[in-house]
Residue frames as a rotation matrix with the C-alpha (Angstrom) as fourth column:
UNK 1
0.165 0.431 -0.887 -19.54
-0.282 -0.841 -0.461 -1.67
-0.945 0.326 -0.018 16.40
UNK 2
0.488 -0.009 -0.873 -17.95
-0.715 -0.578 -0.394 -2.10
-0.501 0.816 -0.288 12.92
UNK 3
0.919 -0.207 0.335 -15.78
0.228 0.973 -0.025 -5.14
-0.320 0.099 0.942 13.17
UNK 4
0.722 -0.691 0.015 -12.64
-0.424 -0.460 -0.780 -2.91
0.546 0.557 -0.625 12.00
UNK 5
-0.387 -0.779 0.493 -10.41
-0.916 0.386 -0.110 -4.46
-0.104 -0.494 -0.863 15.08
UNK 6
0.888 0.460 0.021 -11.66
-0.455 0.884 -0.108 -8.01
-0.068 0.087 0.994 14.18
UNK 7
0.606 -0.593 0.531 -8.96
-0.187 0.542 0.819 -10.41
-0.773 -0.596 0.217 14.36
UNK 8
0.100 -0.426 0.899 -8.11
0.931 0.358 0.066 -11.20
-0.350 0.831 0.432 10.77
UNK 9
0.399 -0.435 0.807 -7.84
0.428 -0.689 -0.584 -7.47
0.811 0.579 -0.089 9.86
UNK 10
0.961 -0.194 0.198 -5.52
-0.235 -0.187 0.954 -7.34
-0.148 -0.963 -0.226 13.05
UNK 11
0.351 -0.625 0.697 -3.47
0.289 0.781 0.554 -9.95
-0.891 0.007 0.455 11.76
UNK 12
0.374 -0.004 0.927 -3.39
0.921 0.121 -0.371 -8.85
-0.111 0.993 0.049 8.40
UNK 13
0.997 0.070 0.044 -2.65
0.037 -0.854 0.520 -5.16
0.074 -0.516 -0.853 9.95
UNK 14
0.703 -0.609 0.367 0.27
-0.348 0.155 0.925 -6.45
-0.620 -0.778 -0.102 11.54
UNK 15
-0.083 -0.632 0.771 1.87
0.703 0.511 0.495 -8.53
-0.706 0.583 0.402 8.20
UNK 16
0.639 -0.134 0.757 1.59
0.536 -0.628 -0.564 -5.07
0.552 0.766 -0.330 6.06
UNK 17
0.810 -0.476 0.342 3.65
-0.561 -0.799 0.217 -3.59
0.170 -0.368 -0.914 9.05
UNK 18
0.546 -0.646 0.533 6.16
-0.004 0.634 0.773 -6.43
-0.838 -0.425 0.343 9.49
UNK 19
0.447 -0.459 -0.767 8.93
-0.887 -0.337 -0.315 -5.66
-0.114 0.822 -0.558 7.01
UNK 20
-0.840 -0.421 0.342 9.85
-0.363 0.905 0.220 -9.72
-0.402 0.061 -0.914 7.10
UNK 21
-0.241 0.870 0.430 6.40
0.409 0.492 -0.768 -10.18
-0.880 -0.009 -0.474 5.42
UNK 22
-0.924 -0.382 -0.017 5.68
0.208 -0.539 0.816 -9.89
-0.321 0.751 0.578 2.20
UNK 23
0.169 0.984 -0.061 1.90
0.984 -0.172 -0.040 -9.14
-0.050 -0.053 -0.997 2.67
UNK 24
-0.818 -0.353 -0.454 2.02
0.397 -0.918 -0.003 -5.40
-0.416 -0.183 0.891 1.69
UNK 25
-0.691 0.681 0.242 -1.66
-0.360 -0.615 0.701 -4.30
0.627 0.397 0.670 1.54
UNK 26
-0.688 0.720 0.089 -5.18
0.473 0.538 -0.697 -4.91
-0.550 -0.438 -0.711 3.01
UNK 27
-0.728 0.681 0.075 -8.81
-0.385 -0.498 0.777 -4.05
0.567 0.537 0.625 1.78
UNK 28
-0.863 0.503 0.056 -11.15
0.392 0.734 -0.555 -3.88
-0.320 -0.456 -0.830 3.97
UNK 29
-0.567 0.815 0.115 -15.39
-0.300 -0.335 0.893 -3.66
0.767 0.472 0.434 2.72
UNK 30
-0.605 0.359 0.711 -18.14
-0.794 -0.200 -0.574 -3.62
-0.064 -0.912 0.406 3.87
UNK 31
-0.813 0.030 0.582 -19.98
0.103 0.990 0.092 -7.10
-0.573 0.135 -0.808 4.51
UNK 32
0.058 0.944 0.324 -23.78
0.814 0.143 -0.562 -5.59
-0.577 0.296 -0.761 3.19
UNK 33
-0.479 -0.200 0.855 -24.93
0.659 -0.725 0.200 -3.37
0.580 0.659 0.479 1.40
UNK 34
0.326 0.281 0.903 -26.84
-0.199 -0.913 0.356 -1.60
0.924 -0.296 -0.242 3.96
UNK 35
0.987 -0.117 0.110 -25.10
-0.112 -0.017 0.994 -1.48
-0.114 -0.993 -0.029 7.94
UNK 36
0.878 -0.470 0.096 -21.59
-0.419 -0.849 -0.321 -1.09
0.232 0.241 -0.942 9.13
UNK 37
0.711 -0.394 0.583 -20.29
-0.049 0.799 0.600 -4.26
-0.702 -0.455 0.548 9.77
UNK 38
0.366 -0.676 -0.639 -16.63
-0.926 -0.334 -0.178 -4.37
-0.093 0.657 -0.748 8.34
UNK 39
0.610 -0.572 0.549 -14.42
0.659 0.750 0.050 -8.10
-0.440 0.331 0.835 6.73
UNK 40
-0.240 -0.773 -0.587 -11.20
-0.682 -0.295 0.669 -7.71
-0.690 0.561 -0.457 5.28
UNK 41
0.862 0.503 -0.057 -11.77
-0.323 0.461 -0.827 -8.85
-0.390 0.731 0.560 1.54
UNK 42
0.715 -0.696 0.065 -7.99
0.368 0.296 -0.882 -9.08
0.594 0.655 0.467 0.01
UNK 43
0.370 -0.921 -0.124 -4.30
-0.249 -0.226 0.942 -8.86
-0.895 -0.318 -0.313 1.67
UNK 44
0.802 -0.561 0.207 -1.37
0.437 0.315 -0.843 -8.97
0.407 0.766 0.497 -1.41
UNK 45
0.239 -0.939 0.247 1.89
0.626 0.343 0.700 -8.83
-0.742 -0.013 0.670 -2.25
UNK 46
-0.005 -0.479 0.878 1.42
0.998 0.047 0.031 -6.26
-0.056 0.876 0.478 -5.17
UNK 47
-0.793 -0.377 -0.478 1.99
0.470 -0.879 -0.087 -2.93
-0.387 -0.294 0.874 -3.46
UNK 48
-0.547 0.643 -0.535 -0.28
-0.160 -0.708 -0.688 0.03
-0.822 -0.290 0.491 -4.30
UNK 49
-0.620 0.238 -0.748 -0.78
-0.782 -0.104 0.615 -0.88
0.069 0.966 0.251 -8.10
UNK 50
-0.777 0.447 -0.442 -2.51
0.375 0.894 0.245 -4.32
0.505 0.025 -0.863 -7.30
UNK 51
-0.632 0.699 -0.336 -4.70
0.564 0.118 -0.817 -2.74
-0.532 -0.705 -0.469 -4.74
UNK 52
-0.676 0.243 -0.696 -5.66
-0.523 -0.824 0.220 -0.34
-0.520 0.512 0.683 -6.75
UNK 53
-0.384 0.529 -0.756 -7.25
-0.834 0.153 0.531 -2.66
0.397 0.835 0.383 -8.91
UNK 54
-0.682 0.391 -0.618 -8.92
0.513 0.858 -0.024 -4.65
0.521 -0.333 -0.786 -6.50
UNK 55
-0.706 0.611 -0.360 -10.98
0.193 -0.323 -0.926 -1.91
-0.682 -0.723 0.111 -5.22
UNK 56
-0.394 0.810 0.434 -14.44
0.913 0.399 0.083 -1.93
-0.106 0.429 -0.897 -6.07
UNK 57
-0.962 -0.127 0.241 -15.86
0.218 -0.888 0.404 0.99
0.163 0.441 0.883 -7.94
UNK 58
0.380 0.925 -0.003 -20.00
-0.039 0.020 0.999 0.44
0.924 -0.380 0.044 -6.63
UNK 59
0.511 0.165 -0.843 -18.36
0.750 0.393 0.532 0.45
0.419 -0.905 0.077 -3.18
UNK 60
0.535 -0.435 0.724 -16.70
-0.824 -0.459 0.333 2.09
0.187 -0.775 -0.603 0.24
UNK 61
0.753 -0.471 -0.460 -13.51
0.462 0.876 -0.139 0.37
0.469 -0.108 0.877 1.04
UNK 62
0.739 -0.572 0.356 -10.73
-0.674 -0.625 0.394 0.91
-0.003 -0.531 -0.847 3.22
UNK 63
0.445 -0.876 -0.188 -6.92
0.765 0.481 -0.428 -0.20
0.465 0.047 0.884 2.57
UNK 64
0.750 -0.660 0.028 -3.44
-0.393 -0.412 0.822 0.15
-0.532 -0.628 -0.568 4.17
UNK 65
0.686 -0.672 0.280 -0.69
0.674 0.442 -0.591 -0.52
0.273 0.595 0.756 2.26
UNK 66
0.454 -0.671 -0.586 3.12
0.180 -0.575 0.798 0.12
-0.872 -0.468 -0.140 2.53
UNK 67
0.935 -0.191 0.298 4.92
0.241 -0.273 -0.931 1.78
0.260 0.943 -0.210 0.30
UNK 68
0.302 -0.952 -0.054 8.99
0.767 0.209 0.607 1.43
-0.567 -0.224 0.793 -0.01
UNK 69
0.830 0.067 0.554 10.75
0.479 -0.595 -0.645 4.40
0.287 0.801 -0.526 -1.65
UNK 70
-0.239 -0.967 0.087 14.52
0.933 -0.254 -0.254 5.81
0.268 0.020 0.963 -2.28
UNK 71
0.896 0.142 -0.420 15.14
0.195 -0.977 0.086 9.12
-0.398 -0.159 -0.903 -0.74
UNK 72
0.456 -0.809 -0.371 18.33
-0.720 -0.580 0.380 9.14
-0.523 0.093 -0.847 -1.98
UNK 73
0.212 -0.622 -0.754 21.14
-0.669 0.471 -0.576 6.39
0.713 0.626 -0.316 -3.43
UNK 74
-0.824 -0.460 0.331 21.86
-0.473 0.237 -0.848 5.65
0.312 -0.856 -0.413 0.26
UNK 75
-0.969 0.247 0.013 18.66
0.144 0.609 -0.780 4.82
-0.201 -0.754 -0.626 1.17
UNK 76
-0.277 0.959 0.061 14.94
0.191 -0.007 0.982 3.72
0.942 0.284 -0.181 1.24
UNK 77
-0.833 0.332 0.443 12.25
-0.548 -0.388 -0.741 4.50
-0.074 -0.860 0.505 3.37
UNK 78
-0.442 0.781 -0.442 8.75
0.745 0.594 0.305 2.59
0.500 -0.194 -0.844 4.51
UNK 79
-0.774 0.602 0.198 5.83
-0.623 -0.667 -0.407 4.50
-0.113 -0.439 0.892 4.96
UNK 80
-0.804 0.590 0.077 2.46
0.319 0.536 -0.781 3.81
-0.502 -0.604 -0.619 5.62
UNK 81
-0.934 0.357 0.009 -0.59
-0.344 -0.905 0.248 5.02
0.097 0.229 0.969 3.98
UNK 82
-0.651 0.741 -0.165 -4.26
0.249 0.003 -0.969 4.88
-0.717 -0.672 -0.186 4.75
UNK 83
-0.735 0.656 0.172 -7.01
0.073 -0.177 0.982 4.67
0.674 0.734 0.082 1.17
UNK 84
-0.532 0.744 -0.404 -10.14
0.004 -0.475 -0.880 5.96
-0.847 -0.469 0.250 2.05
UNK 85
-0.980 0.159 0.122 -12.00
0.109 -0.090 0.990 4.67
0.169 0.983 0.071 -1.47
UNK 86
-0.175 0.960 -0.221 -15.01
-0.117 -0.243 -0.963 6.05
-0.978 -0.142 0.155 -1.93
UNK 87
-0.972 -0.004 0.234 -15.89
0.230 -0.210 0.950 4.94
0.045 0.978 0.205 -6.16
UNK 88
-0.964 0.263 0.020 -17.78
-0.189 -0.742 0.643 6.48
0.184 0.616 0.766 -8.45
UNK 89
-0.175 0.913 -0.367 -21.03
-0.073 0.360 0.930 3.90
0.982 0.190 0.003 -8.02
UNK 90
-0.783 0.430 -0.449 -21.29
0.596 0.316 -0.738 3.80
-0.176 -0.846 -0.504 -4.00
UNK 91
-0.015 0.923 0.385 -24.72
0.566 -0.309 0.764 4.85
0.824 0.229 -0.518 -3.06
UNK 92
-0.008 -0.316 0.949 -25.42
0.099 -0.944 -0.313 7.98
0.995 0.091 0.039 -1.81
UNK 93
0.907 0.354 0.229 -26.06
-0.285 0.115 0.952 6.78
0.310 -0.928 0.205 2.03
UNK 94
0.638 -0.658 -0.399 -23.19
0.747 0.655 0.113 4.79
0.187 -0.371 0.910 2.00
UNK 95
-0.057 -0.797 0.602 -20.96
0.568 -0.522 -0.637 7.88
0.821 0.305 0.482 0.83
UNK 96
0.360 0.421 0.833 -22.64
-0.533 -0.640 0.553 10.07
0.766 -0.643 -0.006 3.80
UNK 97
0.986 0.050 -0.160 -21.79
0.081 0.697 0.712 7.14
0.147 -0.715 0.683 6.26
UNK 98
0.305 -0.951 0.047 -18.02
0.319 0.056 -0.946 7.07
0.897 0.304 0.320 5.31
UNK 99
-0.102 -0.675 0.731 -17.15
-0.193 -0.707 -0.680 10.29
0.976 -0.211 -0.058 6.88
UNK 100
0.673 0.430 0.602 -18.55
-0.694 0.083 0.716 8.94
0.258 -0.899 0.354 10.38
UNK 101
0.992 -0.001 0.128 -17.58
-0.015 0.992 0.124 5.15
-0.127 -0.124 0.984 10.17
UNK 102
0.497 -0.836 0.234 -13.59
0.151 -0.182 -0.972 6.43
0.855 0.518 0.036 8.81
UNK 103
0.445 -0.287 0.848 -12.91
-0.833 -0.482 0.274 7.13
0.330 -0.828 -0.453 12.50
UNK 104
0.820 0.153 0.551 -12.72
-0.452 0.763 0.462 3.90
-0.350 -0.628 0.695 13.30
UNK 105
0.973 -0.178 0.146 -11.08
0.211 0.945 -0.252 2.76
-0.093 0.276 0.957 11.28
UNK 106
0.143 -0.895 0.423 -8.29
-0.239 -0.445 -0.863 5.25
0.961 0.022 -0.277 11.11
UNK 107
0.182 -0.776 0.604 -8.08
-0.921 -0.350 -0.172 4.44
0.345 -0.525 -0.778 14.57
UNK 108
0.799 0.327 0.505 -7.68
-0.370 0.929 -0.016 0.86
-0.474 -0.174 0.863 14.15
UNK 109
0.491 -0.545 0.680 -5.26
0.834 0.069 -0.547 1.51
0.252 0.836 0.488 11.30
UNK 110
0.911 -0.191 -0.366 -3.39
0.055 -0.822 0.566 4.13
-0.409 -0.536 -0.738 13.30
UNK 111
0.278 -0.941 -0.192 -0.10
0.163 -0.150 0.975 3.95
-0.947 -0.302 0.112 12.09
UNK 112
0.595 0.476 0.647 -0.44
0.792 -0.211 -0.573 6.04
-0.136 0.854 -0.502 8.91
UNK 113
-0.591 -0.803 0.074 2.09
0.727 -0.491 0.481 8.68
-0.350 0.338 0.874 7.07
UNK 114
-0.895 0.331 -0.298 -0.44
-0.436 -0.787 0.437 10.11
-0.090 0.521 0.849 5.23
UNK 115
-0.370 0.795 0.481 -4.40
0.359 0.600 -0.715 9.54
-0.857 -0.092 -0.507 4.33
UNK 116
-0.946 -0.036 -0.323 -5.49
-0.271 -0.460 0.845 9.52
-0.179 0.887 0.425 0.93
UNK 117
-0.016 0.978 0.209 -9.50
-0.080 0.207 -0.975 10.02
-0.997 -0.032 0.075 -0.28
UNK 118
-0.870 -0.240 -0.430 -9.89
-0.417 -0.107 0.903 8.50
-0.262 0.965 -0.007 -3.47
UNK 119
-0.057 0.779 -0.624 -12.33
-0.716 -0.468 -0.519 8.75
-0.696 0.417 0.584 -6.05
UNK 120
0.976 0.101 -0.193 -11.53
-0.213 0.644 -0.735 6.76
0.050 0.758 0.650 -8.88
UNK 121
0.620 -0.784 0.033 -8.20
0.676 0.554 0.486 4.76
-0.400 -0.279 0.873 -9.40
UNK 122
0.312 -0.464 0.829 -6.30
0.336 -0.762 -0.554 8.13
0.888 0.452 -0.082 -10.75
UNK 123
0.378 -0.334 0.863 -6.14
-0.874 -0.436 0.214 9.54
0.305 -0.836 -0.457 -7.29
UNK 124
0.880 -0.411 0.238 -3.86
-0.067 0.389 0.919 6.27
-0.471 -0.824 0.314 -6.27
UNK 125
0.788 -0.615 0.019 -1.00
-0.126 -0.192 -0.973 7.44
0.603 0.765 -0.228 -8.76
UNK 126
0.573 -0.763 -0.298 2.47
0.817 0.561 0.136 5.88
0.063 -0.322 0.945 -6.88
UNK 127
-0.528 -0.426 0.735 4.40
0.365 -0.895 -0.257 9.39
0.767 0.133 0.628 -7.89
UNK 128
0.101 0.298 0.949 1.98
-0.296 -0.902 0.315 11.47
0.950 -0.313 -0.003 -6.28
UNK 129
0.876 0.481 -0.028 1.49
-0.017 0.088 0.996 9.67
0.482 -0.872 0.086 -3.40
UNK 130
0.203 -0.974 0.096 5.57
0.852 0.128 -0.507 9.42
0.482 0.185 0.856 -3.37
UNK 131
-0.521 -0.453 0.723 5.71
0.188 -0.888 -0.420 13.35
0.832 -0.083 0.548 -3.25
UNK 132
0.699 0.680 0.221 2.87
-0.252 -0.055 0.966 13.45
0.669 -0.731 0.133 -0.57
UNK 133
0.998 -0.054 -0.037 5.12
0.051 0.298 0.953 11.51
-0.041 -0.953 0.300 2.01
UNK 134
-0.123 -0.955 -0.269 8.10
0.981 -0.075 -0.180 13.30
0.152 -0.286 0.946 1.60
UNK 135
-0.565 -0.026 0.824 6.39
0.242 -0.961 0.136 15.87
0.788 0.277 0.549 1.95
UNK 136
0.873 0.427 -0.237 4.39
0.074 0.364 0.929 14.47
0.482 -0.828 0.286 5.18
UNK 137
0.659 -0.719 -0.221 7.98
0.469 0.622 -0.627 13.44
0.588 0.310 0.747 6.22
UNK 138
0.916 -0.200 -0.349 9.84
0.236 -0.435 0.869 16.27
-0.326 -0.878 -0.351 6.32
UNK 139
-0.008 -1.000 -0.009 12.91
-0.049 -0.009 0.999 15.15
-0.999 0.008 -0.048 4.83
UNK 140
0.900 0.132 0.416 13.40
0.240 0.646 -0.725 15.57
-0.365 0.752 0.549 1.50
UNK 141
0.266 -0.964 -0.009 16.76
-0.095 -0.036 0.995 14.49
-0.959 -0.264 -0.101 -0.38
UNK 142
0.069 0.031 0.997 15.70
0.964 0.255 -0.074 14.24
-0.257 0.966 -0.012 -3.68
UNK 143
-0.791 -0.492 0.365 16.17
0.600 -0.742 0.300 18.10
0.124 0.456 0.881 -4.23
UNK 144
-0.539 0.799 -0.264 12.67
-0.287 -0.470 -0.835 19.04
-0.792 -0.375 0.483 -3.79
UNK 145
-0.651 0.051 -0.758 12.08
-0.756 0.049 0.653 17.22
0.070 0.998 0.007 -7.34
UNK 146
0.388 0.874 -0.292 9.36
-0.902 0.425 0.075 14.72
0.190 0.234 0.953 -5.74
């Protein structure tokens, strides 16, 4: 169907979940501009702020990236999180397609804290997405301060 369990964005799956890897993102696009065939386009090393700015604003893209964060002095957590980018310039089929074609891939990319639809590169703000998954969590130790 989609190509979302293709091997390289298996592999590449796997080294954003391996905490001995410093691959900590993926992006995957689509290959045309018109059908639903999926490639992975970028894997890094610069956490949510690089990915951010590798997603394409004329496009649908899907990333996974981890995200490390203190709950306390004592300790960090690793979470998961699931981008759903829909920018400003995709065309209006594509944007309609999304919600269908997003199944897949969430369940391909199953192992997810939280899922985040974003719009433009404001809605991937570190903080918020911070308070989101301690608030996804469960636990928070930071006082309720986010």
């Amino acid at each position: 169907m989609s190509g979302a369990n293709a091997p390289e964005i298996l592999e590449a799956y796997d080294k954003v979940r391996n905490d001995k890897d410093e691959t900590n993102y993926l992006i995957i696009s689509y290959a045309a501009a018109t059908g639903d065939k999926l490639v992975l386009t970028s894997t890094g090393t610069g956490g949510l702020s690089e990915l951010a700015d590798k997603l394409d604003p004329s496009q649908a893209q899907y990333a996974y990236v981890r995200i490390e964060y203190a709950n306390d002095t004592e300790s960090t957590r690793v979470k998961f999180v699931l981008v759903i980018w829909i920018g400003e310039g995709t065309k209006i089929m594509r944007k309609a397609r999304v919600s269908i074609e997003s199944g897949e891939v969430k369940r391909v990319l199953g192992h997810h804290s939280i899922s985040v639809d974003a719009r433009d590169k404001g809605d991937l703000d570190e903080k918020d997405i911070v308070v989101r998954l301690r608030k996804a969590g469960g636990a928070d130790y930071n006082g309720g301060r986010g």
